[in-house]
DRENTORKOL-3810 file (N, C-alpha, C; in nm, 4 decimals):
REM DRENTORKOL-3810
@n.u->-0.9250; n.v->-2.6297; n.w->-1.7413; ca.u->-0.9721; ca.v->-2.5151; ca.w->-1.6674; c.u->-0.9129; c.v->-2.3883; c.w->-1.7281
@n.u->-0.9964; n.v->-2.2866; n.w->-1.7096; ca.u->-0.9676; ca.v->-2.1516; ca.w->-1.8168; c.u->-0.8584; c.v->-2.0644; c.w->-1.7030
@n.u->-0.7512; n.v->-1.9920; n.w->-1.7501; ca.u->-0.6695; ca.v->-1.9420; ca.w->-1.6661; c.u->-0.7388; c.v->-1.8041; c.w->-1.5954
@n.u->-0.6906; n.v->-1.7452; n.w->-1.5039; ca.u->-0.7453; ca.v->-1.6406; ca.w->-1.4796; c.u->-0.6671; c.v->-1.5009; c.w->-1.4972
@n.u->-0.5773; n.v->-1.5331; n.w->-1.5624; ca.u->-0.4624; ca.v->-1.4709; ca.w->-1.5727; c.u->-0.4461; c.v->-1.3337; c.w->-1.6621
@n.u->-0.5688; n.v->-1.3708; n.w->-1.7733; ca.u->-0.6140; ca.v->-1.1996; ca.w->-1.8526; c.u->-0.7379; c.v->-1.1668; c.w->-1.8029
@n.u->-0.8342; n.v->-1.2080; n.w->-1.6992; ca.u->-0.9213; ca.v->-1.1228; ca.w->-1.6710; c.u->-0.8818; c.v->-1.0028; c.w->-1.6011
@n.u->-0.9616; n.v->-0.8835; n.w->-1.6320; ca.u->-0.9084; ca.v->-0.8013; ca.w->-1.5650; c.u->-1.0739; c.v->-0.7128; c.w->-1.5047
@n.u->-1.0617; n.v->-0.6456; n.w->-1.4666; ca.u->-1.1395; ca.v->-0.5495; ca.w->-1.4023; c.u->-1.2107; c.v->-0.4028; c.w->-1.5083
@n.u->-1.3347; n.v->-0.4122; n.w->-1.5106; ca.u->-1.2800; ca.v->-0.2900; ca.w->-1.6099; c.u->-1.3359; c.v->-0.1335; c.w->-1.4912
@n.u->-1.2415; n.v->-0.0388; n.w->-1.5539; ca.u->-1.2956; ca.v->0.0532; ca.w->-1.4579; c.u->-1.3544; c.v->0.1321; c.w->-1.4888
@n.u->-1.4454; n.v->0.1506; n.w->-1.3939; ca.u->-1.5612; ca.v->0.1968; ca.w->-1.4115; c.u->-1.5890; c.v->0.2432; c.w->-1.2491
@n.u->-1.5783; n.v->0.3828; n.w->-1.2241; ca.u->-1.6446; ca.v->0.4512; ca.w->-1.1210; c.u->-1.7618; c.v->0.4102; c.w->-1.0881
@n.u->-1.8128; n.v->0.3582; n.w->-0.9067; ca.u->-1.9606; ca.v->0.3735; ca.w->-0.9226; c.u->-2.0109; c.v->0.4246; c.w->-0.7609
@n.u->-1.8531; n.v->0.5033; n.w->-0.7181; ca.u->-1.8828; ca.v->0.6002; ca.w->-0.5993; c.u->-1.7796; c.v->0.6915; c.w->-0.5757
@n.u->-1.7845; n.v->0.7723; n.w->-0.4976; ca.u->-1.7142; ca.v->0.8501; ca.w->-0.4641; c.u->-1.5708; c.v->0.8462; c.w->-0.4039
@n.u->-1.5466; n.v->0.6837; n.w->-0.4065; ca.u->-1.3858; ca.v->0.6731; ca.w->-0.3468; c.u->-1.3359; c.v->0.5423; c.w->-0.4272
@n.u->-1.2438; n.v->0.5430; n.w->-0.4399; ca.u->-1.1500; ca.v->0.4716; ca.w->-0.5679; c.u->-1.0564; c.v->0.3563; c.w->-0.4547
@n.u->-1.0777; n.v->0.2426; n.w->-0.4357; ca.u->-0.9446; ca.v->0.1397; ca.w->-0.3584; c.u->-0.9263; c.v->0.0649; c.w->-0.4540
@n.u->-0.7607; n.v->0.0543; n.w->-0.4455; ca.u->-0.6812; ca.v->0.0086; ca.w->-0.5121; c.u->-0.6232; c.v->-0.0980; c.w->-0.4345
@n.u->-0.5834; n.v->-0.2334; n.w->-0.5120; ca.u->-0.4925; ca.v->-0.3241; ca.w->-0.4278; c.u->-0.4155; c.v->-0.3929; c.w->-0.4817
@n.u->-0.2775; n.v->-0.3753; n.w->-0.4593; ca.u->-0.1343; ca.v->-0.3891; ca.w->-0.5807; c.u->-0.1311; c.v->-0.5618; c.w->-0.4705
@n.u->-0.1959; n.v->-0.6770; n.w->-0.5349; ca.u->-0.1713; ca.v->-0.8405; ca.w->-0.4332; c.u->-0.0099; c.v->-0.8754; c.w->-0.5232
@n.u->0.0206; n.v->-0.9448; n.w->-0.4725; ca.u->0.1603; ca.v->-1.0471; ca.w->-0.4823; c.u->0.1066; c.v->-1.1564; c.w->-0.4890
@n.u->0.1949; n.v->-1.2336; n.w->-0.5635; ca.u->0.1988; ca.v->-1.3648; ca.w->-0.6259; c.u->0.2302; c.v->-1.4531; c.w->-0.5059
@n.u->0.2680; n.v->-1.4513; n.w->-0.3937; ca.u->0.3387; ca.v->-1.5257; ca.w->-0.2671; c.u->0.4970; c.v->-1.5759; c.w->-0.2819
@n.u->0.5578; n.v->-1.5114; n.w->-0.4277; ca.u->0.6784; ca.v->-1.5674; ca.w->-0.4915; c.u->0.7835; c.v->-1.5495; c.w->-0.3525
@n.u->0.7780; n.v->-1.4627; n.w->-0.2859; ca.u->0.8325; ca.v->-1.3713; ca.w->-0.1941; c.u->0.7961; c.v->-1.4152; c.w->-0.0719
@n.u->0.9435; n.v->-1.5335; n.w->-0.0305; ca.u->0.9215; ca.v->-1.5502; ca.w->0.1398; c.u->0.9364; c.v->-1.4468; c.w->0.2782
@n.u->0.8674; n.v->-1.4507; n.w->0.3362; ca.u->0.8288; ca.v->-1.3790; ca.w->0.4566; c.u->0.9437; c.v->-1.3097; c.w->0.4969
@n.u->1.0254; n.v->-1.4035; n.w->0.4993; ca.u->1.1975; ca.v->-1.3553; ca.w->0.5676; c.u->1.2674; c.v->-1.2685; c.w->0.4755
@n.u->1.1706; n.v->-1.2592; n.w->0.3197; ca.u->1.2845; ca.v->-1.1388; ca.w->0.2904; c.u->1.1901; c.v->-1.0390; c.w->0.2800
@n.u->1.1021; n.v->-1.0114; n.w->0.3463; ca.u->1.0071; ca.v->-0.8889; ca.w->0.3277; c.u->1.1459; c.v->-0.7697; c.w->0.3751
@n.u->1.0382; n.v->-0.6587; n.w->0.3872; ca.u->1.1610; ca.v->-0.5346; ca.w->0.4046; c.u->1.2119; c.v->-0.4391; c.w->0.2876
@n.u->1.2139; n.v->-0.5046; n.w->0.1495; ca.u->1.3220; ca.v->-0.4225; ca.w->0.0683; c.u->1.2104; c.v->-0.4771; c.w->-0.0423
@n.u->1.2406; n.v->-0.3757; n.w->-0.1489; ca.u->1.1690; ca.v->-0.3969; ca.w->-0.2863; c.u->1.3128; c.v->-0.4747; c.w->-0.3356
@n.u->1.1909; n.v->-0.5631; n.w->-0.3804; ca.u->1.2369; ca.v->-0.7457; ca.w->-0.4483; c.u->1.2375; c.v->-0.7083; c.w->-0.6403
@n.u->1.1290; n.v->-0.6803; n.w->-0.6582; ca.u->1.0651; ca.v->-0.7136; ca.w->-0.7783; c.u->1.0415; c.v->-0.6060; c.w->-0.8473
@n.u->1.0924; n.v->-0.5593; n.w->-0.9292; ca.u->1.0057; ca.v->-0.4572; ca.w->-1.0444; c.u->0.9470; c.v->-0.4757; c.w->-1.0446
@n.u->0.8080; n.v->-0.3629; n.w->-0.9837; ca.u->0.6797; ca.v->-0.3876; ca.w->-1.0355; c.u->0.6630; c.v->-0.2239; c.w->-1.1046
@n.u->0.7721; n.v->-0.1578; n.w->-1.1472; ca.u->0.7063; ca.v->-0.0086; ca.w->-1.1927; c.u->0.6188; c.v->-0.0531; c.w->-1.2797
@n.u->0.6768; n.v->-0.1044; n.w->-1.4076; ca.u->0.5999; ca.v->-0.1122; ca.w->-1.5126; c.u->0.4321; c.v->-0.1261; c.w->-1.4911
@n.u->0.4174; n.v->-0.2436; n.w->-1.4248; ca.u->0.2705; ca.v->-0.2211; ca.w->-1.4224; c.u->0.1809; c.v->-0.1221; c.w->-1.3179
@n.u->0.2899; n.v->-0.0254; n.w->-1.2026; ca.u->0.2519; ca.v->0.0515; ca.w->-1.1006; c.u->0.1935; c.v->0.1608; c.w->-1.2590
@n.u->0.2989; n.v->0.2072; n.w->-1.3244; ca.u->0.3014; ca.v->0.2659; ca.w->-1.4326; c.u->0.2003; c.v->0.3077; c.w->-1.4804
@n.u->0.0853; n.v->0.1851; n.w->-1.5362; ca.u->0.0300; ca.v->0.1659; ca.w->-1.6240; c.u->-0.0981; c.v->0.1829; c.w->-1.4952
@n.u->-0.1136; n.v->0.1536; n.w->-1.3521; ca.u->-0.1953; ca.v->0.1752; ca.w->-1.3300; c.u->-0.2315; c.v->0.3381; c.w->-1.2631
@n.u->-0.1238; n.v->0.4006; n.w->-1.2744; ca.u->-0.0694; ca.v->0.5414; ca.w->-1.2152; c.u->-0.1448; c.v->0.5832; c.w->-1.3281
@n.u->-0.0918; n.v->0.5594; n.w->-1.4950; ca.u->-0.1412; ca.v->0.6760; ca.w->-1.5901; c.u->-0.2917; c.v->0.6179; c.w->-1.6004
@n.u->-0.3670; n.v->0.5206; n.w->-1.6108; ca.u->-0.5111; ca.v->0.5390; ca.w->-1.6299; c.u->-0.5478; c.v->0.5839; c.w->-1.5041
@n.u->-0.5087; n.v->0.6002; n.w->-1.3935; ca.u->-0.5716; ca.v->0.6836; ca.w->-1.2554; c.u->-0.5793; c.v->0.7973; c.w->-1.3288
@n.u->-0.4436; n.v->0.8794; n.w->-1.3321; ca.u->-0.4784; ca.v->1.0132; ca.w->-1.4302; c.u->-0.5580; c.v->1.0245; c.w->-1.5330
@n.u->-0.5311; n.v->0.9050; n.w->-1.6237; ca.u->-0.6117; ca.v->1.0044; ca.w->-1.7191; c.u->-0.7476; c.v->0.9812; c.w->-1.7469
@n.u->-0.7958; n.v->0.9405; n.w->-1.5960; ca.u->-0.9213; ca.v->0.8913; ca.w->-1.5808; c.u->-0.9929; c.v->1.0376; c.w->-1.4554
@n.u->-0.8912; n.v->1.0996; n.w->-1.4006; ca.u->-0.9340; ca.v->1.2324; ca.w->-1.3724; c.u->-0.9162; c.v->1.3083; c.w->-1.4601
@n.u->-0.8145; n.v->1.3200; n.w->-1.5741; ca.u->-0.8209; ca.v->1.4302; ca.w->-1.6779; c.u->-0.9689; c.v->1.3854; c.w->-1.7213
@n.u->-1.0307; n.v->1.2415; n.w->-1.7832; ca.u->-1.1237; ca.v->1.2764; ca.w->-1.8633; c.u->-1.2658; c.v->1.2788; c.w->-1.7570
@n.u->-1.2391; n.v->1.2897; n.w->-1.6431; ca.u->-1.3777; ca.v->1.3487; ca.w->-1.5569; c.u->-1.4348; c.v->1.2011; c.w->-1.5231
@n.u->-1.3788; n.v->1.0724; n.w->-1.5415; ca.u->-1.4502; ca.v->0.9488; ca.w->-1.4898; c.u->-1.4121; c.v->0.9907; c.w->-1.3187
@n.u->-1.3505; n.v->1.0510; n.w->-1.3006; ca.u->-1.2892; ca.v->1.0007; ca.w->-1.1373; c.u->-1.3318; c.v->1.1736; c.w->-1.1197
@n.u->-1.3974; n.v->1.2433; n.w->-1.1614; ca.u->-1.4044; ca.v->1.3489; ca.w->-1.1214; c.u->-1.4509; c.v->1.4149; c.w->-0.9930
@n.u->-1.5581; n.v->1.3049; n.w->-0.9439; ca.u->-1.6749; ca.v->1.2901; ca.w->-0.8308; c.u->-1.5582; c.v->1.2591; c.w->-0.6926
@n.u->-1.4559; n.v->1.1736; n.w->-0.7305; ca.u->-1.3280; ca.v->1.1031; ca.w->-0.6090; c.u->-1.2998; c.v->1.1683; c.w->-0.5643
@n.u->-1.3593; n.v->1.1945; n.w->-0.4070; ca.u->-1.2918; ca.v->1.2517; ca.w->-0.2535; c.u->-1.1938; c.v->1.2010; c.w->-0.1856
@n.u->-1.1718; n.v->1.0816; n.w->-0.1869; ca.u->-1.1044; ca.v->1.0043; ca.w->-0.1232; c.u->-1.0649; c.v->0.8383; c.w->-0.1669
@n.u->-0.9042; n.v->0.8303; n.w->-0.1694; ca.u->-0.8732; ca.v->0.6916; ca.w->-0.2570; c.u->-0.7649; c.v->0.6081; c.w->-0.1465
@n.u->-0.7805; n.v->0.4985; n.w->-0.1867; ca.u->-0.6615; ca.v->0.4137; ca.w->-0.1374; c.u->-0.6386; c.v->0.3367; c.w->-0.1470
@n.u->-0.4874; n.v->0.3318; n.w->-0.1567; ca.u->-0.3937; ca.v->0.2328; ca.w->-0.2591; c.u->-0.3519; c.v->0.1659; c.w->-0.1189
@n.u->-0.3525; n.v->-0.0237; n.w->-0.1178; ca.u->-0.2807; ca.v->-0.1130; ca.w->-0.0645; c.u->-0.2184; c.v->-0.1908; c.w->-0.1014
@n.u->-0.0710; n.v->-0.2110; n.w->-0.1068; ca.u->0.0151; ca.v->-0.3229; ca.w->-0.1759; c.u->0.0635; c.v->-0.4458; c.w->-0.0222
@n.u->0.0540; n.v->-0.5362; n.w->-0.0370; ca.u->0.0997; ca.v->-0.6854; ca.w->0.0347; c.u->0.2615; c.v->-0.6274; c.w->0.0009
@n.u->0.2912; n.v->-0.6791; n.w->0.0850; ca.u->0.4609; ca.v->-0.7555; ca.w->0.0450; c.u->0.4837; c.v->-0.8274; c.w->-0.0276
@n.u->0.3742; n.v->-0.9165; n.w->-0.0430; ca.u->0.4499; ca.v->-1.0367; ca.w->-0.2111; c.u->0.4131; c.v->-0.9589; c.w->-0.3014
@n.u->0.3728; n.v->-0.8547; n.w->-0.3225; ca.u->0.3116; ca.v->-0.8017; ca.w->-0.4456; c.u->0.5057; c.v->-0.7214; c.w->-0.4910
@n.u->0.6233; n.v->-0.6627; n.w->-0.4225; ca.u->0.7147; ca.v->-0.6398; ca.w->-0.4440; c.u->0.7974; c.v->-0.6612; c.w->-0.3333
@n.u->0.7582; n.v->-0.6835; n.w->-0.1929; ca.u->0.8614; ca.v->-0.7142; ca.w->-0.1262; c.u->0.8858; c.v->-0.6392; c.w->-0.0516
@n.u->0.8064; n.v->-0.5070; n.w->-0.0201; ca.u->0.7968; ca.v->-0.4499; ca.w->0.1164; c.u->0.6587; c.v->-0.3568; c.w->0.0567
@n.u->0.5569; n.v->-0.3514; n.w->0.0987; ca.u->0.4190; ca.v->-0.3219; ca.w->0.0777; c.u->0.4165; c.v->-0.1011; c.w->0.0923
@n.u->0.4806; n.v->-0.1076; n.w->0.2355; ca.u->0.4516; ca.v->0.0295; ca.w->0.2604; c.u->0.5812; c.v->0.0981; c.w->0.1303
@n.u->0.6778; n.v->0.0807; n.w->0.0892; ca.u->0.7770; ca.v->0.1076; ca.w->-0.0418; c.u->0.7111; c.v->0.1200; c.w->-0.1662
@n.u->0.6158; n.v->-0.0115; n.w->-0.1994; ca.u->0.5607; ca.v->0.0248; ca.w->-0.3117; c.u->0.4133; c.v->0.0688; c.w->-0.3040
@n.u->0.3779; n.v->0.1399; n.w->-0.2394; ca.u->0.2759; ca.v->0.2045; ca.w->-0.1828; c.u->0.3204; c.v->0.3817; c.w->-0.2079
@n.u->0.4870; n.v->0.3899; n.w->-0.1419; ca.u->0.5395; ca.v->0.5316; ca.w->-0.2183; c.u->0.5765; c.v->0.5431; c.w->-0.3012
@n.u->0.6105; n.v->0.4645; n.w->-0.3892; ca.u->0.6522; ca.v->0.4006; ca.w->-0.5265; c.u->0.5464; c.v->0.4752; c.w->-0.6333
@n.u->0.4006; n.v->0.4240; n.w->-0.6067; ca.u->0.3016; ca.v->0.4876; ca.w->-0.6531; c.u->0.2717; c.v->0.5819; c.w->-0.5972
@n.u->0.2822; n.v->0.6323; n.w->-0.5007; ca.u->0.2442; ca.v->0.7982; ca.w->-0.4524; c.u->0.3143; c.v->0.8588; c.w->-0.5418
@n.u->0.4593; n.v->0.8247; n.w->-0.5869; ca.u->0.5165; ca.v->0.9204; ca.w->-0.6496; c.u->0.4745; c.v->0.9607; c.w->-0.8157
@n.u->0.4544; n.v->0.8077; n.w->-0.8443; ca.u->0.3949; ca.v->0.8419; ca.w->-1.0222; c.u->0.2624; c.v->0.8745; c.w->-1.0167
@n.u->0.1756; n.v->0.9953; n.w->-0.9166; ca.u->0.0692; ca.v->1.0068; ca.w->-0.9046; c.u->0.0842; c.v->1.1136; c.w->-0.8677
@n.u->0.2156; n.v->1.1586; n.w->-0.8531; ca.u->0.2337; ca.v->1.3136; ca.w->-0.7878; c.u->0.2535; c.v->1.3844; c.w->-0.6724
@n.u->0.2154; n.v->1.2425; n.w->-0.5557; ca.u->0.2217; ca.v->1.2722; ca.w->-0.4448; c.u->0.3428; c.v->1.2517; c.w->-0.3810
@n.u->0.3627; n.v->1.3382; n.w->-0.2214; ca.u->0.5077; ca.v->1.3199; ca.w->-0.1752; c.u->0.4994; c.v->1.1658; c.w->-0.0883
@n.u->0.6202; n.v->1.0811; n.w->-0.0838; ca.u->0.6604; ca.v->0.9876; ca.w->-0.0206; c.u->0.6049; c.v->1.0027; c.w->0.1390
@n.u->0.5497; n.v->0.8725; n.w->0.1805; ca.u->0.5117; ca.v->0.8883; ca.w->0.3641; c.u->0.6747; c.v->0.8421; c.w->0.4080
@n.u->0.7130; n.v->0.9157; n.w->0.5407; ca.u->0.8573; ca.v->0.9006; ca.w->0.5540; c.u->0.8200; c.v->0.7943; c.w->0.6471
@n.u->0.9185; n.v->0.7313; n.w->0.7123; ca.u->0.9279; ca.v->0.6284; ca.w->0.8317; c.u->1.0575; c.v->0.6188; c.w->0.8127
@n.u->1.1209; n.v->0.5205; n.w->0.9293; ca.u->1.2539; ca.v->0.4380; ca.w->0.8929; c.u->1.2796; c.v->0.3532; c.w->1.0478
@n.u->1.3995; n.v->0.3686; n.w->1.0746; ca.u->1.4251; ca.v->0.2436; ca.w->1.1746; c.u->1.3697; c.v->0.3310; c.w->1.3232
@n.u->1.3569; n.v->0.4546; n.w->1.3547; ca.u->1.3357; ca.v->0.4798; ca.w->1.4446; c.u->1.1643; c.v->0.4843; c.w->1.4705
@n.u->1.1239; n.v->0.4826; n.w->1.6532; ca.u->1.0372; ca.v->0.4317; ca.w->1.6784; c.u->0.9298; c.v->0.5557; c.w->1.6677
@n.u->0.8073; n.v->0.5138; n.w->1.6970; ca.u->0.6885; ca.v->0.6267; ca.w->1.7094; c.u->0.6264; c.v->0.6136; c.w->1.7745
@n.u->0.5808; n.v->0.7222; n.w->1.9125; ca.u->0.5020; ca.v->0.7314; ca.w->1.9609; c.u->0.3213; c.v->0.7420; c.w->1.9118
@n.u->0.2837; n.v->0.6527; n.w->1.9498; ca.u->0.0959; ca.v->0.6334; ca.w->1.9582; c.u->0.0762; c.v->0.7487; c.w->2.0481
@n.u->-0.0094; n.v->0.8903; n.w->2.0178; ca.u->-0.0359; ca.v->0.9495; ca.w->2.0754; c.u->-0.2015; c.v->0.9351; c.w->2.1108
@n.u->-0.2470; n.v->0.8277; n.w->2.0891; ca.u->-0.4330; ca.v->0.8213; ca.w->2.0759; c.u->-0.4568; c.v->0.7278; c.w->2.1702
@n.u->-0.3356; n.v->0.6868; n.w->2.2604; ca.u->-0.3370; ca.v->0.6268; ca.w->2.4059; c.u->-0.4384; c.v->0.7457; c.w->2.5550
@n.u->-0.5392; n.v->0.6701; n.w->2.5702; ca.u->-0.5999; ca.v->0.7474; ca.w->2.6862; c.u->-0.5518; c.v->0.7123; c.w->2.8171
@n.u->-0.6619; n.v->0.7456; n.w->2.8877; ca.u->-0.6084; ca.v->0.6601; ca.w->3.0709; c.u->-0.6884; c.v->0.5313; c.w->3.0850
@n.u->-0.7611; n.v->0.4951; n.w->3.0024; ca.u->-0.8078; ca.v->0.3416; ca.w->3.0163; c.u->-0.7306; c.v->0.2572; c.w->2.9027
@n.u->-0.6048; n.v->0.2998; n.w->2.9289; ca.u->-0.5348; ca.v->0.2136; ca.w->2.7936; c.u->-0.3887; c.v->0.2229; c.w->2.8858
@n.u->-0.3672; n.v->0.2364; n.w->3.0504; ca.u->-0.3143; ca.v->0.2004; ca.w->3.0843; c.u->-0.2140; c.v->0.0403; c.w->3.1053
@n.u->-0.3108; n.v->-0.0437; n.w->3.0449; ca.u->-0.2486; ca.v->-0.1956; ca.w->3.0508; c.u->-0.1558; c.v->-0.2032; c.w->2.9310
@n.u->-0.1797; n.v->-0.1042; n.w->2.8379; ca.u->-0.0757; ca.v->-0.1256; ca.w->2.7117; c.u->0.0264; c.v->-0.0295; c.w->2.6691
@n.u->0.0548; n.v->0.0032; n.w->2.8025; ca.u->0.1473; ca.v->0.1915; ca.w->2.7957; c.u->0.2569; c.v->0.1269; c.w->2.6763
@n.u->0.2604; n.v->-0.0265; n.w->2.7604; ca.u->0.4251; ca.v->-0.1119; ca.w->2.6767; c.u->0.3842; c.v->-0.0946; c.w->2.5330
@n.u->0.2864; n.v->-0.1246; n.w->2.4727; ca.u->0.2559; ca.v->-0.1234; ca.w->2.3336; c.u->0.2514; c.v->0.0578; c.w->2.2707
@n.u->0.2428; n.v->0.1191; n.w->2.3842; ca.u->0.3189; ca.v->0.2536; ca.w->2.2922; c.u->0.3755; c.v->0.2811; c.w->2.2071
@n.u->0.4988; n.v->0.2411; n.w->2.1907; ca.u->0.6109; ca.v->0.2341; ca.w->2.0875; c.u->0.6226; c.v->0.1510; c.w->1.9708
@n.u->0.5862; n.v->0.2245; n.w->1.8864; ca.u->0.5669; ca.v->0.1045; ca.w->1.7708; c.u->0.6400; c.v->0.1129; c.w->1.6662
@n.u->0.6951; n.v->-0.0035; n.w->1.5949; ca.u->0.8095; ca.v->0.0058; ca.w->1.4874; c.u->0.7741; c.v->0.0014; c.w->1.3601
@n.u->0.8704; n.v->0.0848; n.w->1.3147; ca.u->0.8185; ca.v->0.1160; ca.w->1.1398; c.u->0.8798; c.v->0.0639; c.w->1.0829
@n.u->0.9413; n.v->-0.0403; n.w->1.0702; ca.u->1.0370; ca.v->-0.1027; ca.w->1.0217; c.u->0.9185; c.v->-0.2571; c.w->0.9694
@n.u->0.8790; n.v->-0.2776; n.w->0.8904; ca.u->0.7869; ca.v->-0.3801; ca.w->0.9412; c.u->0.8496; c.v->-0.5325; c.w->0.8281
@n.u->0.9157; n.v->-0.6563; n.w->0.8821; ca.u->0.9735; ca.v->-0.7336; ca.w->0.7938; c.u->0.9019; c.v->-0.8471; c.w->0.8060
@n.u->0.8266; n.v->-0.8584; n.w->0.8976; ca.u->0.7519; ca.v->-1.0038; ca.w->0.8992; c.u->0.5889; c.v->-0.9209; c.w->0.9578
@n.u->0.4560; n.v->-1.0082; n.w->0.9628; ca.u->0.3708; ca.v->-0.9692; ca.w->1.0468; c.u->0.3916; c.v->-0.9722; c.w->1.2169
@n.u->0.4754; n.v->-1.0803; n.w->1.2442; ca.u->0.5243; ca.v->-1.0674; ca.w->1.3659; c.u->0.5538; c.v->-0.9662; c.w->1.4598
@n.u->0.6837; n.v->-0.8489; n.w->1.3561; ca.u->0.7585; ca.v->-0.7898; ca.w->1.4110; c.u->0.6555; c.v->-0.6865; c.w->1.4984
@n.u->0.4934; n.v->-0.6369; n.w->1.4847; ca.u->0.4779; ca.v->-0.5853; ca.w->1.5717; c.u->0.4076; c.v->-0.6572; c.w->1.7271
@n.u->0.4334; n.v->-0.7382; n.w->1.7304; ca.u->0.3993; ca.v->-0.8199; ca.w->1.8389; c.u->0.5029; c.v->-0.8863; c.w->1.9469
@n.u->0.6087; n.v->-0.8215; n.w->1.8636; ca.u->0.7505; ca.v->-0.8387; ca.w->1.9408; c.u->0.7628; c.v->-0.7336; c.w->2.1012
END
């Protein structure tokens, strides 16, 4: 069986919004999500400079709107290397940390889940928001 391991994608614009998705290998058990595990600059790197220089040469010129999603096995905490690449792209870091955040898009028929208000940014398992 043929590996799949050098196919790649070629890019090629064919609308107005660009998604990106940095997957993980699953090398990375659940319990150590939380913290970047793994160098992945190098290849964040490589996909940071053809983003650019795919707006310098006007392929991405038409792009209103993009978005980048990384898993946790992909380095070991998803929303980290998500700012990881905001940064080699120019953009500023999304902040969070251990403290909580109010959901302000709670109405009055969303009284049964006032408790689910508070939600944690801290995120180490899929669990933790169901806690």
């Amino acid at each position: 069986m043929e590996s799949t391991a050098d196919i790649r994608t070629p890019p090629i614009v064919t609308s107005d919004f660009v998604y990106v998705r940095l997957i993980g290998d699953r090398s990375i058990h659940e319990k150590d999500f939380g913290r970047i595990q793994i160098d992945r600059i190098k290849e964040m790197k490589k996909v940071a400079r053809n983003f650019n220089d795919d707006t310098d040469r006007g392929n991405m010129s038409g792009i209103k709107f993009s978005i980048v999603a990384a898993n946790n096995h992909y380095a070991g905490f998803g929303p980290g290397t998500v700012n990881v690449f905001r940064q080699l792209i120019g953009l500023e870091e999304v902040k969070w940390g251990d403290e909580y955040v109010y959901k302000d898009d709670l109405g009055k028929d969303d009284d049964a889940r006032l408790d689910r208000r508070i939600i944690r940014t801290k995120q180490t398992s899929l669990s933790d928001f169901f806690k």
